[in-house]
N, CA, C and O atoms as CSV, one atom per row, in Angstrom:
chain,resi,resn,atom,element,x,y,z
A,1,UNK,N,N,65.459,11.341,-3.263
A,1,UNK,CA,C,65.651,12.622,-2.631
A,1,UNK,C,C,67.079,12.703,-2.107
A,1,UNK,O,O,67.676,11.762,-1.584
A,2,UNK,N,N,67.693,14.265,-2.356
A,2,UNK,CA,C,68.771,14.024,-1.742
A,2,UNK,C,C,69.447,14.425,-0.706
A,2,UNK,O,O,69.458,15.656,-0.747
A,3,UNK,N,N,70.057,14.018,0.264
A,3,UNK,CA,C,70.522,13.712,1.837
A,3,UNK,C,C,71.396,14.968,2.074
A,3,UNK,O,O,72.570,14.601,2.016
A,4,UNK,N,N,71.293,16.625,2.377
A,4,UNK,CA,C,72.311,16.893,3.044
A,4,UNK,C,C,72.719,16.453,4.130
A,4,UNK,O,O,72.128,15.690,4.894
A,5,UNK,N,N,74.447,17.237,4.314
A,5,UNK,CA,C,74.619,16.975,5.352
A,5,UNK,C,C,75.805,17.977,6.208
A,5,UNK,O,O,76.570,17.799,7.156
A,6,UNK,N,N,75.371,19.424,5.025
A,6,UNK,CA,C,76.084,20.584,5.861
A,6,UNK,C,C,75.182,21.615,4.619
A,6,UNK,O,O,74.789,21.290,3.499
A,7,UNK,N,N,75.063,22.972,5.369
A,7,UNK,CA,C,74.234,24.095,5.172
A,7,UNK,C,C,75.329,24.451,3.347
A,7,UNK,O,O,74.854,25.026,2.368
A,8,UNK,N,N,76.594,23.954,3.441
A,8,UNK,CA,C,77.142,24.643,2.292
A,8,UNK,C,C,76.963,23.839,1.315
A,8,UNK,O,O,77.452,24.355,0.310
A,9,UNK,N,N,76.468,22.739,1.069
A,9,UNK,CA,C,75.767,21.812,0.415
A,9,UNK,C,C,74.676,22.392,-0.214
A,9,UNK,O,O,74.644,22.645,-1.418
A,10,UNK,N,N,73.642,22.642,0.698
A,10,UNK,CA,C,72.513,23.309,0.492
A,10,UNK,C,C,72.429,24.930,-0.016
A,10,UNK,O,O,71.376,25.385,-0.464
A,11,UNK,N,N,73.655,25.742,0.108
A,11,UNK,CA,C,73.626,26.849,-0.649
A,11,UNK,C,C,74.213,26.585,-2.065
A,11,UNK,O,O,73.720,27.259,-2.969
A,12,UNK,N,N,75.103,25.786,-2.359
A,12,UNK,CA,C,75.779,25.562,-3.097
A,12,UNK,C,C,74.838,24.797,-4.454
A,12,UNK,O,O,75.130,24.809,-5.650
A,13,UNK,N,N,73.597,24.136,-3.755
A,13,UNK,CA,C,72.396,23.677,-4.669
A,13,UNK,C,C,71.750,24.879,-5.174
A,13,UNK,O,O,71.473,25.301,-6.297
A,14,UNK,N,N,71.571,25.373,-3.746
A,14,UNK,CA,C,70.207,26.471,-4.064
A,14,UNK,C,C,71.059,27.691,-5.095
A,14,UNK,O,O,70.419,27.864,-6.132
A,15,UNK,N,N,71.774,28.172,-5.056
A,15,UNK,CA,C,72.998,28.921,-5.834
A,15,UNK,C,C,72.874,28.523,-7.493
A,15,UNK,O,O,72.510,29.170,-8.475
A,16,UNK,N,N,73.265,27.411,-7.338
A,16,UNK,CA,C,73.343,26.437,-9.383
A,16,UNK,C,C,71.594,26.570,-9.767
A,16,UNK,O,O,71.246,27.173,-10.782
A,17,UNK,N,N,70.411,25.826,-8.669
A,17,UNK,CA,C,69.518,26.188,-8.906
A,17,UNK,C,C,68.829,27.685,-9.227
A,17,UNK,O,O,67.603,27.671,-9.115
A,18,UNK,N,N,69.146,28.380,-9.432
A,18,UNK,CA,C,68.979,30.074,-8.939
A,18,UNK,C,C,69.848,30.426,-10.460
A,18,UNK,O,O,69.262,31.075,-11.326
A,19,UNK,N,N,70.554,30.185,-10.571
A,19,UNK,CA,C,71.743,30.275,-11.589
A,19,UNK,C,C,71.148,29.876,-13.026
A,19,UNK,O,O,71.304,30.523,-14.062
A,20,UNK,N,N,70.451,28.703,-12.880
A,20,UNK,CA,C,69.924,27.394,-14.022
A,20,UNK,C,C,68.158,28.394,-14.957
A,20,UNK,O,O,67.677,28.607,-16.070
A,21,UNK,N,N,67.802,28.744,-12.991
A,21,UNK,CA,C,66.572,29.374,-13.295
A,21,UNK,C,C,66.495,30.828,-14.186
A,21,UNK,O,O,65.708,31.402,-14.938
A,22,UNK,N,N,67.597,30.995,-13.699
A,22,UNK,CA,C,67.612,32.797,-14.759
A,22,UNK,C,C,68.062,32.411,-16.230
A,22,UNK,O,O,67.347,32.573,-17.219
A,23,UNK,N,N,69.468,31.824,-16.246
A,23,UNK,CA,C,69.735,30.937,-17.669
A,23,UNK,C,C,68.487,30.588,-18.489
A,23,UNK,O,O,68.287,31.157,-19.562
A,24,UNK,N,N,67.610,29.628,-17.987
A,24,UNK,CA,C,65.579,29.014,-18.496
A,24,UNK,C,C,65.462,30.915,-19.115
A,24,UNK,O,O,65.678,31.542,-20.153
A,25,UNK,N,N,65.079,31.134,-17.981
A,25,UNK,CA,C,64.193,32.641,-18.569
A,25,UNK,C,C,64.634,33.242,-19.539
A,25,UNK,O,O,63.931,33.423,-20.533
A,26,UNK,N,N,66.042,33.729,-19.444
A,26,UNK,CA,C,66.957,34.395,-20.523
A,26,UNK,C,C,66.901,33.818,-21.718
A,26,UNK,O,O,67.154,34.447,-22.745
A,27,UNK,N,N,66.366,31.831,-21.703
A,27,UNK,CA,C,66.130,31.582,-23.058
A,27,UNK,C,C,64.980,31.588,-23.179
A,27,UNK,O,O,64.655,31.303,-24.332
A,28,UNK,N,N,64.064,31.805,-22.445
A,28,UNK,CA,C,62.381,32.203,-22.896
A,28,UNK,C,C,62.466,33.445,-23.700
A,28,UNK,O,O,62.021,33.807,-24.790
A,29,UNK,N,N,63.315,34.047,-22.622
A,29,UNK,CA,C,63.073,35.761,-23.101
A,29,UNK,C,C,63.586,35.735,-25.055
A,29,UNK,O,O,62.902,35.956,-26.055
A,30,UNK,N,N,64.873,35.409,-24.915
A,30,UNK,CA,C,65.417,35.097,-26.361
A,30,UNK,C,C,64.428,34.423,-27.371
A,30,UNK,O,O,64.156,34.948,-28.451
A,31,UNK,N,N,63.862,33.121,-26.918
A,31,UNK,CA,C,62.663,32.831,-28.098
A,31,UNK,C,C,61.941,33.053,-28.232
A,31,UNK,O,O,61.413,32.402,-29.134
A,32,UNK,N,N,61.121,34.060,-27.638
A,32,UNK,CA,C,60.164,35.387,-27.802
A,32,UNK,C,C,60.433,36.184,-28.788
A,32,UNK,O,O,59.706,36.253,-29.779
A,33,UNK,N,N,61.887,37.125,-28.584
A,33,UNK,CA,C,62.477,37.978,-29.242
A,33,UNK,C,C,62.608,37.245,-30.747
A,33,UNK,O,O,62.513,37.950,-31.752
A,34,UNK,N,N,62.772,36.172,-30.831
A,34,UNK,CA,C,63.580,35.553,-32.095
A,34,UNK,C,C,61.981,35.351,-32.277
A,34,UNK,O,O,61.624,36.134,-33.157
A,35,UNK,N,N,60.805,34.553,-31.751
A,35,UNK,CA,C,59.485,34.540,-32.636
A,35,UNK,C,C,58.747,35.871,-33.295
A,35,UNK,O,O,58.043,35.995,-34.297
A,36,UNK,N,N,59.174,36.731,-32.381
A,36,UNK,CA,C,58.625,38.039,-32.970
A,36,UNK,C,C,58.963,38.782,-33.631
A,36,UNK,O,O,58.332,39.801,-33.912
A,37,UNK,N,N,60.415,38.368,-34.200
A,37,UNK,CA,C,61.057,38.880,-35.184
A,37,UNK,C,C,60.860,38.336,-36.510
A,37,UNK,O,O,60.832,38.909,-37.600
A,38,UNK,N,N,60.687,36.715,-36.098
A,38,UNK,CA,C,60.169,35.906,-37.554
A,38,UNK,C,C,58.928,36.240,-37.813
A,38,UNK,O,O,58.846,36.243,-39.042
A,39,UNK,N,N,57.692,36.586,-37.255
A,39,UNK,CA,C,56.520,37.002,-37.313
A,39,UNK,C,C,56.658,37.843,-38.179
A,39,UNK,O,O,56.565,37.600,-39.382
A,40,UNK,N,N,56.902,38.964,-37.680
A,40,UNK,CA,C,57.324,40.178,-38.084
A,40,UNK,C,C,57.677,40.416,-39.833
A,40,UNK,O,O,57.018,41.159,-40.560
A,41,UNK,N,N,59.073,39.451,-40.344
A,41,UNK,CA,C,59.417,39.283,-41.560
A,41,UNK,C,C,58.356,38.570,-42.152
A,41,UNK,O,O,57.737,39.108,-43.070
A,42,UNK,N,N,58.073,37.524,-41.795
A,42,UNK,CA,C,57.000,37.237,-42.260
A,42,UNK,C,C,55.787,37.373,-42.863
A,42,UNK,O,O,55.331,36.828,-43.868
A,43,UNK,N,N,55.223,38.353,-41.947
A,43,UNK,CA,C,54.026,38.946,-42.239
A,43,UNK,C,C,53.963,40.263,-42.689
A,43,UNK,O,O,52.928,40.914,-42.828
A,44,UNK,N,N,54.927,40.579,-42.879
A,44,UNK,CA,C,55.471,41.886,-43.718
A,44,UNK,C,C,54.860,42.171,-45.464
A,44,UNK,O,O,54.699,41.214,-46.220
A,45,UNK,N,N,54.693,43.027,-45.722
A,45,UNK,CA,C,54.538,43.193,-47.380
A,45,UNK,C,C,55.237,42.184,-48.311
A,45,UNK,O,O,54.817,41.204,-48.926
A,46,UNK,N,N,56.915,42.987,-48.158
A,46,UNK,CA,C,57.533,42.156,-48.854
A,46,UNK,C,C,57.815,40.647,-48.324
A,46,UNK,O,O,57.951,39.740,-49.145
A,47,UNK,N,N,57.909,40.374,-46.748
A,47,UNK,CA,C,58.160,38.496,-46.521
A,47,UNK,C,C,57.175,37.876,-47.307
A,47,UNK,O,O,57.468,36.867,-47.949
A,48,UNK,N,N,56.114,38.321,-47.334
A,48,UNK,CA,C,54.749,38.032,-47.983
A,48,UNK,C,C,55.178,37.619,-49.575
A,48,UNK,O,O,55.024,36.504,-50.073
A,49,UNK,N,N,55.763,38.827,-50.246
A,49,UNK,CA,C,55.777,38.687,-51.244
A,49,UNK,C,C,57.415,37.523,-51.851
A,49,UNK,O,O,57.725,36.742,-52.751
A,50,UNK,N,N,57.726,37.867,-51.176
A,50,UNK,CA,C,59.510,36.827,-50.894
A,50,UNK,C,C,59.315,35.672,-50.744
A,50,UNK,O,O,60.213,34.887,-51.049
A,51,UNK,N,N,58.196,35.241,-50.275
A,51,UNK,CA,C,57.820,33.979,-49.567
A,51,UNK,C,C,57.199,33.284,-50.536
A,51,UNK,O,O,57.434,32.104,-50.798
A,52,UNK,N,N,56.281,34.092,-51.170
A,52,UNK,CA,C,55.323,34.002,-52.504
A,52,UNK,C,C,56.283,33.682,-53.564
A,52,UNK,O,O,55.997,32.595,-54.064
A,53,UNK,N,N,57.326,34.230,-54.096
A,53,UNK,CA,C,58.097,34.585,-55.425
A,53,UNK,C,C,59.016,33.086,-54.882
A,53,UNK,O,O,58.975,32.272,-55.804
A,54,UNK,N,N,59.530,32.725,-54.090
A,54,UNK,CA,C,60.466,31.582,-53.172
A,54,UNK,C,C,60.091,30.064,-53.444
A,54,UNK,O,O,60.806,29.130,-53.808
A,55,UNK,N,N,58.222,30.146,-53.038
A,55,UNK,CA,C,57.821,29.307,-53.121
A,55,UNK,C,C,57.468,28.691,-54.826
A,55,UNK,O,O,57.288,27.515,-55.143
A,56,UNK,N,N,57.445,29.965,-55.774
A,56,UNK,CA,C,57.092,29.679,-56.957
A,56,UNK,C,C,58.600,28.834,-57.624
A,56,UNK,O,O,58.784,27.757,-58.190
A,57,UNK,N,N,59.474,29.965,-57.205
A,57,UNK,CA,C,60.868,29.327,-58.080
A,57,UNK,C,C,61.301,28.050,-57.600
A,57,UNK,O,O,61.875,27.256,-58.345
A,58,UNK,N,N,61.041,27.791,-56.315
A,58,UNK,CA,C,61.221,26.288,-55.683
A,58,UNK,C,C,60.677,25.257,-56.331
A,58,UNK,O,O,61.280,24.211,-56.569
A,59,UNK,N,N,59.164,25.574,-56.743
A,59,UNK,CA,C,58.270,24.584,-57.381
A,59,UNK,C,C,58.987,24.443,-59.073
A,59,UNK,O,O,59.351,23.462,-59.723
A,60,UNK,N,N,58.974,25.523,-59.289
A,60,UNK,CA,C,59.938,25.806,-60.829
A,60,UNK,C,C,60.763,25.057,-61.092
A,60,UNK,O,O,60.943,24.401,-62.118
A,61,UNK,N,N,61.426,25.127,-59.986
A,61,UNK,CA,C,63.078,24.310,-59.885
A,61,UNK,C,C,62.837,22.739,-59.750
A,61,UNK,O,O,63.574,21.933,-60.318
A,62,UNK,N,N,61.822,22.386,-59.009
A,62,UNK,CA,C,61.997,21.320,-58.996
A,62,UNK,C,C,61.177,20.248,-59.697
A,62,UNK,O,O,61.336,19.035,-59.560
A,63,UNK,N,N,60.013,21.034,-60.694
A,63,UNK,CA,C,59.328,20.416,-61.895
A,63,UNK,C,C,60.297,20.027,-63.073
A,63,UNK,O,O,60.279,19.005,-63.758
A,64,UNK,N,N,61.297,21.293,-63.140
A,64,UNK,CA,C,62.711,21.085,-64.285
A,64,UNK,C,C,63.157,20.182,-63.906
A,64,UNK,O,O,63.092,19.172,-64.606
A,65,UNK,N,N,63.754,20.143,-62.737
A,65,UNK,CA,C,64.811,18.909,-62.257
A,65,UNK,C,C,63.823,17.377,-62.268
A,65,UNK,O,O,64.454,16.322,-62.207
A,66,UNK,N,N,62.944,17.346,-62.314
A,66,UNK,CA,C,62.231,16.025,-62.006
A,66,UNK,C,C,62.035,15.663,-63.843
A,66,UNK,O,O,62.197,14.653,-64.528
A,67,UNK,N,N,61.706,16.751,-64.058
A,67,UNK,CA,C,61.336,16.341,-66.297
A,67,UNK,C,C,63.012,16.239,-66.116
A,67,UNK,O,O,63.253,15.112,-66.547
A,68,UNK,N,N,64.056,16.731,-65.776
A,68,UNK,CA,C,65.601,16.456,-66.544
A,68,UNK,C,C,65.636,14.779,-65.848
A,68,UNK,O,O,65.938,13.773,-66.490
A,69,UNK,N,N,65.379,14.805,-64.889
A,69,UNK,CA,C,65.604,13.143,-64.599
A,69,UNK,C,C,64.568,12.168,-65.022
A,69,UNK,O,O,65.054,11.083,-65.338
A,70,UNK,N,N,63.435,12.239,-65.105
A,70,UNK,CA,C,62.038,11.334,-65.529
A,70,UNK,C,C,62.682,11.317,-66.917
A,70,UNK,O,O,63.287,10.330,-67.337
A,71,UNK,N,N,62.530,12.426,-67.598
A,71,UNK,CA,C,62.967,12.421,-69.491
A,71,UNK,C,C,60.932,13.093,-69.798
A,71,UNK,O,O,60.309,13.021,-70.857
A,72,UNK,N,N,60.417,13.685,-68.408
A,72,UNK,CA,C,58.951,13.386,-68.975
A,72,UNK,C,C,58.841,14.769,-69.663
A,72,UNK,O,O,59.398,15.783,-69.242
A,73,UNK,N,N,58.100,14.705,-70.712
A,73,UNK,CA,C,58.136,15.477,-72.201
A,73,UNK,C,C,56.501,15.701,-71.770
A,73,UNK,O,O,55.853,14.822,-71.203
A,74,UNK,N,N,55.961,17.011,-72.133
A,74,UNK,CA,C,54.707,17.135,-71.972
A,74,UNK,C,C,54.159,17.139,-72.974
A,74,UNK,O,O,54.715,17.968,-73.694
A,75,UNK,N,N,52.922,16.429,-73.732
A,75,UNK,CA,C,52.113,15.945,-74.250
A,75,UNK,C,C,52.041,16.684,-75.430
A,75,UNK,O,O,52.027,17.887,-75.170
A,76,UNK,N,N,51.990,16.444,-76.620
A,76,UNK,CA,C,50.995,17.487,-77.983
A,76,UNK,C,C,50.310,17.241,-78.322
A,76,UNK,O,O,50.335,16.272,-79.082
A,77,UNK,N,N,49.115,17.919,-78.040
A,77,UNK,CA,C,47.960,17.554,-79.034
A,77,UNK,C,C,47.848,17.376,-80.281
A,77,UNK,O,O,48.329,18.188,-81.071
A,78,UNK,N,N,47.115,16.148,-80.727
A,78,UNK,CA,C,47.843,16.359,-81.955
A,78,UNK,C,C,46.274,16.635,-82.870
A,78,UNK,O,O,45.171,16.138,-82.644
A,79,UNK,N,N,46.761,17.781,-84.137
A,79,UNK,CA,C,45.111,18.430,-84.697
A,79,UNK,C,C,45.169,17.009,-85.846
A,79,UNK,O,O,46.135,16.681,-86.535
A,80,UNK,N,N,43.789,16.324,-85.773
A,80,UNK,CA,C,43.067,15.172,-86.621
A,80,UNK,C,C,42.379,16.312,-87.695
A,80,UNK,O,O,41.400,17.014,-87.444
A,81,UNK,N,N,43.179,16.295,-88.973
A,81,UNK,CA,C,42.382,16.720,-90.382
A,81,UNK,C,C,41.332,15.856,-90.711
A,81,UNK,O,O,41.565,14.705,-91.079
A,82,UNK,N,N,40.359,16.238,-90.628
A,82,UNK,CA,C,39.008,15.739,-91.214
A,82,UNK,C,C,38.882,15.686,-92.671
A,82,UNK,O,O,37.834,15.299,-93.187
């Protein structure tokens, strides 16, 4: 705990404290604003659909890139003449 030992000590805390506390809120308030904005895009028609089309070409992209480095060749069936 800590020891004043004059009243301008103690405003000079309570002041930075007071100062620190609105700063906190102002960034509550801000990551509110910023979650409800990502929500928002998000759950939108098109984020929906952006998100959808994003996730496909990602997977796209990175099945190519894994067959260009593996060398893996997908399979042929092959037709047995009877």
């Amino acid at each position: 705990m800590k020891r004043y030992t004059t009243f301008e000590e103690i405003d000079r805390d309570l002041k930075y404290l007071r100062l620190k506390s609105q700063i906190d809120f102002e960034e509550v308030k801000l990551g509110i604003t910023k979650s409800k904005e990502t929500i928002s895009d998000t759950f939108s028609p098109i984020g929906i659909v952006a998100n959808t089309v994003g996730a496909i070409l990602k997977k796209a992209f990175v099945l190519k890139a894994v067959d260009k480095l593996l060398g893996i060749k997908p399979v042929k069936k092959k037709e047995y003449e009877d």
